[in-house]
Every structure is written in structure tokens, then in C-alpha cells.
N, C-alpha and C positions, 0 to 999 in steps of 0.2 A: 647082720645089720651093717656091719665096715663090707662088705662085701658088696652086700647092694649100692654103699655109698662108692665105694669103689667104681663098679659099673655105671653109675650116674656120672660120675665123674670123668670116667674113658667119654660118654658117650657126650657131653658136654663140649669135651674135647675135642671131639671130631668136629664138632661144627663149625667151628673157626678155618679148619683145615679145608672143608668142603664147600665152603664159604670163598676160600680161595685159591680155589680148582675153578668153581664157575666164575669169577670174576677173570683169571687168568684166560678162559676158554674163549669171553666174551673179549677181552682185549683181542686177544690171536684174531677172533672172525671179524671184528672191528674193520680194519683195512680189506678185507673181503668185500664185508659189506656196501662199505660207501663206493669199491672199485664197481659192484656190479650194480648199485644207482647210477652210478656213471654210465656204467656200459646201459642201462634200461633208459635213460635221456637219450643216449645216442642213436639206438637204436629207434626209438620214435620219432624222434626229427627225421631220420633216411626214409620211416615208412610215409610219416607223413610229406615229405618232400615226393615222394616216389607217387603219391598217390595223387597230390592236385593236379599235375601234367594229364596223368591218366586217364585221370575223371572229368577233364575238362575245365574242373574251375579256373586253373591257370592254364592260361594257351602254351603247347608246349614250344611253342614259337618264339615265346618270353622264358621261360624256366623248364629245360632239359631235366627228365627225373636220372637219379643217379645210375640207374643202370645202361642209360644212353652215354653220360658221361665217362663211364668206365670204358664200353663198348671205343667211345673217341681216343682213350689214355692206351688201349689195346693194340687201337689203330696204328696210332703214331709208334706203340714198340715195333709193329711189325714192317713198318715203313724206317725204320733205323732212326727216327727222328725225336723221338722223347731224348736222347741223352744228351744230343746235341744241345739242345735249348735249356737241359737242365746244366751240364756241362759251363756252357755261355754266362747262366744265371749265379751259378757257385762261383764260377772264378769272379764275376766282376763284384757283387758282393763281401766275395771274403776277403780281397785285397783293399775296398775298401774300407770294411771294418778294420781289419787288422792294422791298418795306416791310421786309422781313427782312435784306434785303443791304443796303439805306442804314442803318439803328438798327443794326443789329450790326457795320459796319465805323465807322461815327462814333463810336458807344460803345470799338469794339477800342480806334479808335488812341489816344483819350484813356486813356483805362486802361494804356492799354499806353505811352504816352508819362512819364504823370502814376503812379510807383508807391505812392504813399499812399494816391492814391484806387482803386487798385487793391486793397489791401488793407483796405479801407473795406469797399467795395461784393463783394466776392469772395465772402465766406460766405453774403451772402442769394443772391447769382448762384446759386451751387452747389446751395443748398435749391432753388430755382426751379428750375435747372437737370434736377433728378431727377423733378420733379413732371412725370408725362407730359399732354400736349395732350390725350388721351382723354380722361384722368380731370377735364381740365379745362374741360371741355364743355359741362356742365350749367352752369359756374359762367358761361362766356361766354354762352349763351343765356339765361342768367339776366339777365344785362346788357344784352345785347347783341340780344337777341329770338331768334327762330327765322329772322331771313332772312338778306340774304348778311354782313352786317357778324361772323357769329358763324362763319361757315364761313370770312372770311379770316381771323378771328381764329384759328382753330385753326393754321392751313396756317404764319402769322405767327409762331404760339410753335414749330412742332414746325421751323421753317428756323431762326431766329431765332439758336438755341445754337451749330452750327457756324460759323458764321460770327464768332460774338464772340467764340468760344474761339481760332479760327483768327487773327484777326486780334490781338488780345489775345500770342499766343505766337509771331508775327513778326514784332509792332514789339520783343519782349523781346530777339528770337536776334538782330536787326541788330549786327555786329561793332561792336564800340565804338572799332574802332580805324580805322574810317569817319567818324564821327563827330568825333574827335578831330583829325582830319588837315582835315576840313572848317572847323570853331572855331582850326586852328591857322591858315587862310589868310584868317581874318577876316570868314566866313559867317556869315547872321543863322541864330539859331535855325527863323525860318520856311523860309529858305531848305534847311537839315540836313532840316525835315522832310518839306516838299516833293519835296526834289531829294538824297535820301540815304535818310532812313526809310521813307519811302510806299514807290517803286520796290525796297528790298531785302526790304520785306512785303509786295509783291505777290504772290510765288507761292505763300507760304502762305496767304493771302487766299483766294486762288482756289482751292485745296484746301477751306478753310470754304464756298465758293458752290458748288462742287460738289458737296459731301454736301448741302447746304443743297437743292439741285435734286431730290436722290433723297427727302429726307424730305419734301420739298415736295409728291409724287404719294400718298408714302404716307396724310400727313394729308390730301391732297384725298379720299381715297376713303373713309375716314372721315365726313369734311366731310360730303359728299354722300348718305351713307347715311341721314342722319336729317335730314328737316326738309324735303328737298329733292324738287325736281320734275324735275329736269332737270339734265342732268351725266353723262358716264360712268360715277362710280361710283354713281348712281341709278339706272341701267340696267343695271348690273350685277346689284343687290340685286332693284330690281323684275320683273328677268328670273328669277333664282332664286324669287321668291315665288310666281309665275303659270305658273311651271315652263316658261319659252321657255328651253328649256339653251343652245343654239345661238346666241341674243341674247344671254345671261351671258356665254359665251366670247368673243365677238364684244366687248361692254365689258370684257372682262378683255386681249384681245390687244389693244384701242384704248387701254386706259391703260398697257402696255408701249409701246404705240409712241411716246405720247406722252413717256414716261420717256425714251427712249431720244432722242429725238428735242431735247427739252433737254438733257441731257446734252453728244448734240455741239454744240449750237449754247454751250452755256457751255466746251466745250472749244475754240472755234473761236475765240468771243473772247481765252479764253487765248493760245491761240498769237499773235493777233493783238497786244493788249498787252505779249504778252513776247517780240517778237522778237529784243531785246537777249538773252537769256538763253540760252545754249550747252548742250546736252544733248548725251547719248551716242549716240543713233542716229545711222544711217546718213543719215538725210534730213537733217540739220544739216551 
């Protein structure tokens, strides 16, 4: 009889354990899973894109299917000309951003530390703030000439705002009662801002440098459209002018990849700088 109960009881036992084998098994395939929904959307979008040129419904005179557009991005390696224009594109770009992410986080944190001069300077920010980089073009090439100093100049105003609004509205939200506990154990003020305010406005920081990345492409393509010789979105524009549709799409799908492409590399550093910081997902 203890012996039967015995064996009910081992076997009892196991279920719990077996119980969390397959919940373990189904986490693990978990990030599988939704990767290759991902990959099954993408894949249907390319057949379907591939297939209304083909078919007719869309004239392929309007919408090149992807495998013309590759055949176009082929073209250009073998003409030496894809890196040039990628080349052109990343440098004017990244010196924009990067001029955009130092001014606008050295401006945040003073403004955001110092609230007078926040309130000083906030209402011309704001007018400037509204005034778009397009309409501001003429004025930069007015200054600035038609060559590259007027095309970072665009890329510079249109990243510029998220980042000093971002950074501006995370030194404000640091708990003040951080602060306090810091000044209470006889901390210099460099030290609170150092080793207290920086690190508790970094994630909203990096929220401004991330939009700051996206507006970063959009005003490149702009940039490039006038004045320029060379650049993605110059290849874009002069490929619709001379009607190579196939080379348009080819510069239109190379300055998504590039979009995409910073993106994660500014999300990578994120995670890298904030490993201190605990999020909800399953990978933490």
C-alpha cells in the first residue's frame, strides 16, 4: 500500500517538472516563432509586389518588380557606382547627426539643469522649432553655398529638435528625491550630475537620438535632391528624371536599408549603455 502511494506520488511529481520542460521548450521557440511570421509577411509582400508588374495590373512603367530592382542595384556594383553614392550618403548624414546629437544633448542638459535659462531661451527654441529644414534651405544655401556644408546643414536642423527636446525633458523627470539623498550624503553637485542626472536621462536621451536617426534619412533625401551629384537620394531623383524606374526603386529600397540600418546600430548602442536598466521582456 506505502509503496503504491509512493509511486503515485513520484508520478505526481513529475508533472510539475514536465509541465516545465514544455513551457520552457515553448518560450525557447517563442522568438522563432514570431521571427519567421516576420520572415512569412515579408516574404508575401516581395511575391506580391513581384507579381502585379508581371501580371499587368500595375504597369511596370509605374512599379519595377523586385527582381528588376536588384538586377538595377547589380548594375550599379558593376559600374563602381553603388558606393560612391552610398559613400556620399553616410558621410553627409553622419556628420550631420552626430553634430546634432552633441549641440542638442550639451544644450538639453544645461537647459534642463539651469531652469531660467530654460525659460529664457524656450520661446525662440519653439519658433525655430516649427520652422521646417525644407523651407529652410534656400536660406542655408544662401549662406552656406550649394555644396556639402548646406546639405549637412539641413540633415543638422531637421535631427537637431529631438534630441534637445529629449534630452531637455529627462534631466526635468529625474526623481528629485535622487537628488536629495545624493546632497544629503555630501555629494558635489558635479558629482549628482555626473553620477545621478546624466545616467537617469539617458533613456530619454536615446529616445531624442533615435527619432533624431529617422529625421536624419528623411532630410538627407531632401539634401540630395538639389544641388547634388551623388548620394542616394540624387539617384533617386535623377533616376525618375531620365525615367530608369528600376534605378529610382533600387535608391528608394537603398535608403530604407540605410534607415534601417542606423536604427539598429543606435538601438545596439542603447542596449549597450543601458545595461543597468531592467525592462519587461523575456530576454532581461
Amino acid at each position: 500500500m506505502s509503496a503504491n502511494l509512493q509511486g503515485g506520488a513520484g508520478a505526481l511529481g513529475t508533472l510539475p517538472s514536465a509541465d516545465g520542460e514544455r513551457l520552457t521548450i515553448v518560450a525557447r521557440l517563442r522568438p522563432a516563432f514570431a521571427l519567421a511570421q516576420g520572415g512569412l509577411g515579408l516574404v508575401l509582400f516581395l511575391l506580391l509586389w513581384e507579381l502585379l508588374p508581371r501580371t499587368g495590373i500595375v504597369s511596370d512603367a509605374y512599379l519595377s518588380p523586385p527582381s528588376a530592382v536588384l538586377s538595377s542595384i547589380w548594375d550599379l556594383v558593376e559600374k563602381g557606382q553603388l558606393w560612391k553614392h552610398i559613400a556620399a550618403s553616410l558621410q553627409r548624414s553622419l556628420w550631420g547627426l552626430l553634430l546634432a546629437i552633441s549641440a542638442g544633448v550639451l544644450l538639453g542638459l544645461v537647459m534642463g539643469a539651469v531652469r531660467p535659462l530654460e525659460r529664457l531661451l524656450d520661446p525662440v527654441l519653439q519658433l525655430f522649432r516649427q520652422t521646417s529644414a525644407f523651407a529652410l534651405f534656400p536660406v542655408f544655401i544662401l549662406f552656406l553655398g550649394i555644396g556639402e556644408l548646406s546639405k549637412v546643414a539641413i540633415i543638422f536642423w531637421a535631427s537637431f529638435w529631438p534630441v534637445l527636446l529629449s534630452t531637455i525633458s529627462g534631466v526635468k523627470q529625474v526623481d528629485r528625491l535622487l537628488i536629495n539623498s545624493a546632497l544629503s550624503m555630501g555629494a558635489s553637485r558635479a558629482f549628482i550630475f555626473f553620477k545621478v542626472v546624466l545616467p537617469a536621462a539617458l533613456p530619454s536621451i536615446f529616445t531624442g537620438v533615435r527619432l533624431a536617426g529617422a529625421y536624419c534619412i528623411t532630410a538627407l533625401v531632401a539634401a540630395e535632391m538639389i544641388g547634388a551629384h551623388s548620394g542616394l537620394g540624387f539617384l533617386t531623383l535623377n533616376s525618375q528624371e531620365t525615367f530608369q524606374i528600376p534605378t529610382m526603386y533600387a535608391g528608394i529600397f537603398l535608403l530604407a536599408v540605410l534607415g534601417l540600418l542606423l536604427n539598429y546600430l543606435l538601438a545596439l548602442l542603447e542596449r549597450r549603455l543601458l545595461r543597468w536598466r531592467r525592462g519587461l521582456s523575456l530576454d532581461d
